[in-house]
N, C-alpha and C positions, 0 to 999 in steps of 0.2 A: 708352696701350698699345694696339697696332692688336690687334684679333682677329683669330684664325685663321678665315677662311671656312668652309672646308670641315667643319673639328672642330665649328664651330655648326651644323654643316649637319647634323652627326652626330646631336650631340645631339638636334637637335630632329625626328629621327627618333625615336630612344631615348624623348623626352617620348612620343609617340604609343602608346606600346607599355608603361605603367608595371609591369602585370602582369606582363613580361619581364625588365627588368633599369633600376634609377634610373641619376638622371644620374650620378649619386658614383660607382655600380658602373661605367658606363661611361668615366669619368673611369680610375680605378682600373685597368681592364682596357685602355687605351690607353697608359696611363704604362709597363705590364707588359708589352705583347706587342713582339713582334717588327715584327708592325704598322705600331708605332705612329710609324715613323720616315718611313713611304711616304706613312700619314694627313697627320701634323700639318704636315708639308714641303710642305703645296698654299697656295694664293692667300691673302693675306691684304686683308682688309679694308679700304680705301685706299694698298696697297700700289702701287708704279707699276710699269707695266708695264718689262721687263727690258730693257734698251738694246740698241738695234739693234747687231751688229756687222758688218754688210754692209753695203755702198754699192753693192749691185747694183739696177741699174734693168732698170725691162721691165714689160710688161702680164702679170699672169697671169689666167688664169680658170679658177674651179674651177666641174664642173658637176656638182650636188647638196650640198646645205647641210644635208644628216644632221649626224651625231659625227661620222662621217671627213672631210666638205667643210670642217665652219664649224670643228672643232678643227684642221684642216690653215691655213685663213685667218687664223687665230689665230696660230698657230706664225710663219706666215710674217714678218706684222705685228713680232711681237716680233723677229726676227730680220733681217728686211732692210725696212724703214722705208720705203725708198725706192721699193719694188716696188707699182704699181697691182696691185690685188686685188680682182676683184670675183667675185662668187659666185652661180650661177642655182640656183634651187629657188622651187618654187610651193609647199609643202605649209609652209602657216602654223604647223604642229606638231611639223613637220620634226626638231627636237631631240629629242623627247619620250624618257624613257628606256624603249626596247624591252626590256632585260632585264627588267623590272621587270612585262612582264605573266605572266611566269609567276605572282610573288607575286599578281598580281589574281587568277589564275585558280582559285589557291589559300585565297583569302579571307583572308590576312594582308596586301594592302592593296587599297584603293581604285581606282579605273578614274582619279582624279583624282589622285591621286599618283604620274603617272607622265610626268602632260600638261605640256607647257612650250614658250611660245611662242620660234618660231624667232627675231622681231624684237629679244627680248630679250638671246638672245643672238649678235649680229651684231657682231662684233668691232671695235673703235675705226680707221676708218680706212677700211673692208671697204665699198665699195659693193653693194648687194645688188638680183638684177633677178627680180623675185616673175613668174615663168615659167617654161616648160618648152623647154628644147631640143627641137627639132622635125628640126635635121639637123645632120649634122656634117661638116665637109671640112677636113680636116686636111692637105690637099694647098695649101687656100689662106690654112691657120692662120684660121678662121674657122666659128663654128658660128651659126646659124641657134635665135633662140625662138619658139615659139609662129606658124610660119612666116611670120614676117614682117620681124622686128630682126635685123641682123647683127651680130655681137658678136667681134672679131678679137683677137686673140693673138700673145702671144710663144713662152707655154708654157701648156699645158691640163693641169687633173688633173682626173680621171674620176672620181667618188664616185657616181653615180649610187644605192647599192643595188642589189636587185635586187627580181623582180616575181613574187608569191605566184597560180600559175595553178592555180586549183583546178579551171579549167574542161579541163582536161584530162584530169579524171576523168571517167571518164562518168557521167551523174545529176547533175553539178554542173555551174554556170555562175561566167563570170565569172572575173576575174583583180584583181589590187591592186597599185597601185605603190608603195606605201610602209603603212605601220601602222595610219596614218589618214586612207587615203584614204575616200571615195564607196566602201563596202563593201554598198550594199542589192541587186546582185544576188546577190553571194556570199552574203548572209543570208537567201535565200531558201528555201534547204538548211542552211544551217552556220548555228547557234547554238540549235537548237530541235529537238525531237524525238528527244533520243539523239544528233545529230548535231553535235562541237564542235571549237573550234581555236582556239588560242592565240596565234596567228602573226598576231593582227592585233589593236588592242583591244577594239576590240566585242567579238570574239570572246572573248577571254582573259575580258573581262566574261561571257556568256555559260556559258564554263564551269564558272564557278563554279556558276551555278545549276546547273548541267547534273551536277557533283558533288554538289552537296545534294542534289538531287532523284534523284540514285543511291543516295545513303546512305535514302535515306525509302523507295525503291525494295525497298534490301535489309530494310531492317527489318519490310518488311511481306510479304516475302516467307518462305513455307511450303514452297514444292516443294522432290522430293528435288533437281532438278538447279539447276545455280547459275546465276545470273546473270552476261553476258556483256559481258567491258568490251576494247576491242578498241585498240590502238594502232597506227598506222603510219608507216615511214619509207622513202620515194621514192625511187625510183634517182639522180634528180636530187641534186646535191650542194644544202647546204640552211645558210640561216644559222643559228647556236646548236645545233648537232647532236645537243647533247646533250637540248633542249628537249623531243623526245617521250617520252625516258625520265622527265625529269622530272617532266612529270604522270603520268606513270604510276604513280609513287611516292607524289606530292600526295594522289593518286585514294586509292592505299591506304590513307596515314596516315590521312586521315580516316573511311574506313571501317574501321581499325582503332579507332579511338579514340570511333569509335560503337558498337565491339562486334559489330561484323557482317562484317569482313575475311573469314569463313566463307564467305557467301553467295555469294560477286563470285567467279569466274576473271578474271583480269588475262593477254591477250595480246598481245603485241610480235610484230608483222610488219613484218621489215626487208627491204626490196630488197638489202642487202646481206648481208656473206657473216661478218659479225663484229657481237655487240654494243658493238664502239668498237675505233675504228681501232688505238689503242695497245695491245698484247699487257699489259702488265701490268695496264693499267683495265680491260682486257676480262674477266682473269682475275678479277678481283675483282666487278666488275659481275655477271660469272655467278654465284658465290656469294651475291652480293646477292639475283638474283633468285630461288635454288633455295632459299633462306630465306625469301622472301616468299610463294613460292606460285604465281611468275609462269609461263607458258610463253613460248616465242620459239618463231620460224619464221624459216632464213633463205630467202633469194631469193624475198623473197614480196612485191610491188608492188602497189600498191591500183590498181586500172585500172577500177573498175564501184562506183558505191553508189546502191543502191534506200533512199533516206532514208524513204519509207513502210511501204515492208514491212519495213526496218530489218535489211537485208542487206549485207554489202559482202564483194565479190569481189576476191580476188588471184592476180595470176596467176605461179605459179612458171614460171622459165626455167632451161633448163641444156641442156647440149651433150653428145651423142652421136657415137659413130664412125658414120661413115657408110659408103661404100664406098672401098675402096681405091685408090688411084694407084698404077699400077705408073711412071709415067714421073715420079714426088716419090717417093716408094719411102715415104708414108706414107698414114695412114689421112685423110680429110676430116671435116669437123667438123661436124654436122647441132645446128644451135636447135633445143630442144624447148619444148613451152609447153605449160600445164596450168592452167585455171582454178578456183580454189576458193572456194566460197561460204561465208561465216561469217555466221552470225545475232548479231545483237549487242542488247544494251541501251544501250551508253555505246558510242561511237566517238569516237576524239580521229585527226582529218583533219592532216594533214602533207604541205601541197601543194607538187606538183614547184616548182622555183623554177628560176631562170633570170634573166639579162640583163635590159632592157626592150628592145623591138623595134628603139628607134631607135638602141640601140648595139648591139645584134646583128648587124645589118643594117645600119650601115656602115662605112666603110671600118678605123676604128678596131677594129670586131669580129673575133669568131674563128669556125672553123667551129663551134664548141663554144657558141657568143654572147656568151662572155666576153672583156672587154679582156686581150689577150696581153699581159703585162707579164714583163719577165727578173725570176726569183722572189726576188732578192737587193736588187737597186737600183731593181725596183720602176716602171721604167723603159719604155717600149713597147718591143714589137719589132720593129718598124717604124719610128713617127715619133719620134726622140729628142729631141722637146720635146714628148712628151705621157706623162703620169705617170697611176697609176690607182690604188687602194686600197681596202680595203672590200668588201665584199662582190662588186661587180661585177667586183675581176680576181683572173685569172684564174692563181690560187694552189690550190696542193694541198691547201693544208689554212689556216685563217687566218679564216675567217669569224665572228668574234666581237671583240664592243668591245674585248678585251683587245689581241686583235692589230691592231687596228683602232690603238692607242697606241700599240704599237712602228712601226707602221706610218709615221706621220703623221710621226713623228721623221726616219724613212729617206727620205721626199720631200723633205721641205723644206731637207736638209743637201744630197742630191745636184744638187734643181734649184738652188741659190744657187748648186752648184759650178759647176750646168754654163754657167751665163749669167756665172761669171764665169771659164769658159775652163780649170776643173781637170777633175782625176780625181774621179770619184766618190768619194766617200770614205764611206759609209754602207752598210751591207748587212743586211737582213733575213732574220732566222735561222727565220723559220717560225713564231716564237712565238705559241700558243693556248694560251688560260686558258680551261676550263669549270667554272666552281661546279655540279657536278655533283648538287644537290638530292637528296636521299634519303628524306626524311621531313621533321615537322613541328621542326625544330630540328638537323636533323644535314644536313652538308654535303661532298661527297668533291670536294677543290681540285685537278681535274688538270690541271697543264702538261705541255705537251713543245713539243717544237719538231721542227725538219727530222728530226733524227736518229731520231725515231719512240721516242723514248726520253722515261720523266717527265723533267721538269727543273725540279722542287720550287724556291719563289722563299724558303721557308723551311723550318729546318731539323726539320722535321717529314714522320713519312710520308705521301706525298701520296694512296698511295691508301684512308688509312683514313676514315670518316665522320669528323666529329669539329663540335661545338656552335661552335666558335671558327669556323669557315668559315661558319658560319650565320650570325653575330655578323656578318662581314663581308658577305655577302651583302644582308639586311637594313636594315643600319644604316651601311656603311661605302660602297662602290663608289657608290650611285647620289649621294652628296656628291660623291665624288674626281671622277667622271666630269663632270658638272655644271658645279661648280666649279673643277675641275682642267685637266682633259683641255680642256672646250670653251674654256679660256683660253688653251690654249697652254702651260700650265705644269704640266701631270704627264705 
């Protein structure tokens, strides 16, 4: 009898964690949930991969071999057999699961438990060329690595990512192309001194101490006023968006659970104008925080940190009438701007993010530096045999593994179509999932999609906490994705 991969993948999660919950119980709680039909349905175990139903030929090339590149290469493999596939990415870790350094950062797992080489999983068939795109010309269907190889095409898909500039704050240096790249200039500032960020491993590693060492902080502290834990989120749109609330929560439960939540002010400064985009999470979210203790600031942007004197400045903007037009018959709009210094103990950095330069800046780019893609098929709009996904296009809302899966479905149906001369027939409805972290067991699962509306995947309400979304978070997604997703089959 073949095993089910990913369910052993579960459990032996679950083994890691016996204090939480046995394998029996987790057995138990997958035969019962709603779950457990999305779980046990992934890859099995010497199972063969699913029969091509295309006889479409042609070169493709995907450039960046994240979860969106290598589970797209994947998909393709399974579905059109005949199609050359090869995929550029230099970063030997390339796969590793990003979601999973919040839990580091959190201290319920390891900085190793999250690492996984990209060679492993390079899909059966998938040539792979360990470099970096240096340019791209999409006028001669043909991109350029590491400025030297030319590497030509039929059809391109864009996975790039995107690239964490912290050096854009001022007081910090340094920017990051991917999770685990070469981060010792960024670490020069961030991961020491009060000063943390989760958005890359080391760092998420870092955190952790940087939480303990807050809780040891509070317990030894006396004075009447409290000690200051600071959070921020970029005007830049940002992947996992939810990620800075998240440790902002982590930060708490643990110093709730050490008895000192007293000591600590917890605040959230957002460049933008809402605790989460969706009106119903937001409504709830607020409540979240007017129970916890938390304060927020909107229109507040980190633009200055003195990581010594352990200061960080934001600068609120907003707009004014100015003087009048009589020949528009209306008032003009004057920027204001206003900087604010905040003293901090604990700051968690949330850096602007963006494109990488060399798809910014060509011709593929936008003025925005995101791959223009039409937000349904996913499609350029521009060159119609170049596709993009993931974090680097350029969608309104979509930045997460989760969408990152509906995502990779909606490529690989429309490119087969279009190379073999149909209609598109695929359309991406906007879908984002955030396991929105709340505490040390409790998890609020919010979907929506385009409609700006939940779009609950079960029949449960999505915006309450609840221990079963922790259950998945944990011990469920980083199997499915792994085993699933990067196979081409969830």
């Amino acid at each position: 009898m073949k095993k089910n991969k990913i369910l052993e993948e579960i459990l032996n999660e679950v083994d890691k964690h016996p204090e939480i919950m046995s394998r029996r119980e987790a057995l138990k709680y997958l035969t019962m949930s709603p779950l457990a039909a999305s779980v046990i349905a992934g890859a099995t175990v010497g199972a063969t991969t699913a029969s091509a139903s295309s006889s479409a030929k042609g070169k493709i090339v995907i450039v960046g071999g994240g979860l969106a590149g290598m589970s797209t290469a994947a998909l393709i493999r399974n579905t059109a057999s005949n199609l050359e596939v090869t995929v550029i990415e230099p970063d030997p870790t390339s796969v590793s699961y990003q979601p999973g350094q919040t839990l580091v950062a959190a201290g319920v797992w390891d900085k190793k438990d999250i690492i996984y080489n990209r060679d492993d999983f390079v899909p059966s068939g998938v040539k792979l060329i360990k470099g970096t795109v240096t340019a791209f010309d999409p006028d001669n269907n043909k991109v350029v690595v590491d400025g030297k190889e030319e590497v030509s095409y039929d059809h391109m898909i864009v996975a790039t990512g995107l690239v964490l500039n912290y050096g854009s704050i001022k007081g910090l240096e340094g920017s990051i192309t991917s999770s685990g790249a070469d981060n010792a200039v960024v670490k020069q500032k961030i991961g020491k001194n009060g000063a943390y960020s989760i958005y890359f491993r080391d760092g998420a590693e870092d955190t952790w101490k940087g939480i303990q060492e807050l809780v040891a902080k509070a317990k030894a502290h006396t004075g009447p006023e409290k000690l200051q834990a600071l959070y921020s989120m970029p005007a830049t749109a940002i992947k996992c968006g939810g990620a800075p609330m998240k440790i902002m929560y982590l930060t708490h439960a643990h110093l709730a659970k050490a008895g000192v939540a007293d000591k600590v002010e917890l605040t959230f400064n957002t460049a933008g104008g809402a605790l989460f985009g969706i009106k119903e999470y937001a409504e709830v979210i607020t409540k979240q925080f007017e129970k916890r203790g938390f304060k927020w600031n909107f229109g507040y942007n980190l633009t200055e940190i003195d990581t010594d004197g352990k200061v960080a400045t934001f600068t609120k903007t907003w707009k004014e009438k100015g003087e009048y037009d009589e020949d528009l018959e209306e008032y003009t709009m004057v920027t204001k701007s206003q900087a604010f210094p905040f003293k901090y103990d604990f700051i968690h950095v949330t850096p602007p993010q963006g494109a990488p330069e060399v798809v910014a800046k060509s011709a593929i780019g936008s003025m925005q530096g995101w791959v223009p893609v039409e937000k349904e098929t996913l499609q350029h709009a521009s060159y119609k045999n170049v596709w993009s996904l993931g974090d680097v296009a350029a969608l309104p809302m979509g930045k997460t593994g989760g969408s990152a899966r509906k995502e990779y479905h909606v490529v690989v149906e429309n490119l087969v179509a279009a190379i073999e001369g149909k209609a598109l027939p695929s359309k991406f409805g906007g879908y984002t999932v955030c396991p929105l972290i709340t505490g040390l067991g409790t998890v609020m699962l919010a979907e929506f999609d385009w409609s700006k509306k939940p779009t609950p995947s079960f029949p449960l309400d999505p915006t309450q906490e609840r221990w079963i979304w922790w259950l998945l978070k944990v011990y469920a997604l980083k199997p499915m994705t792994m085993y699933g997703m990067l196979s081409g089959r969830a």
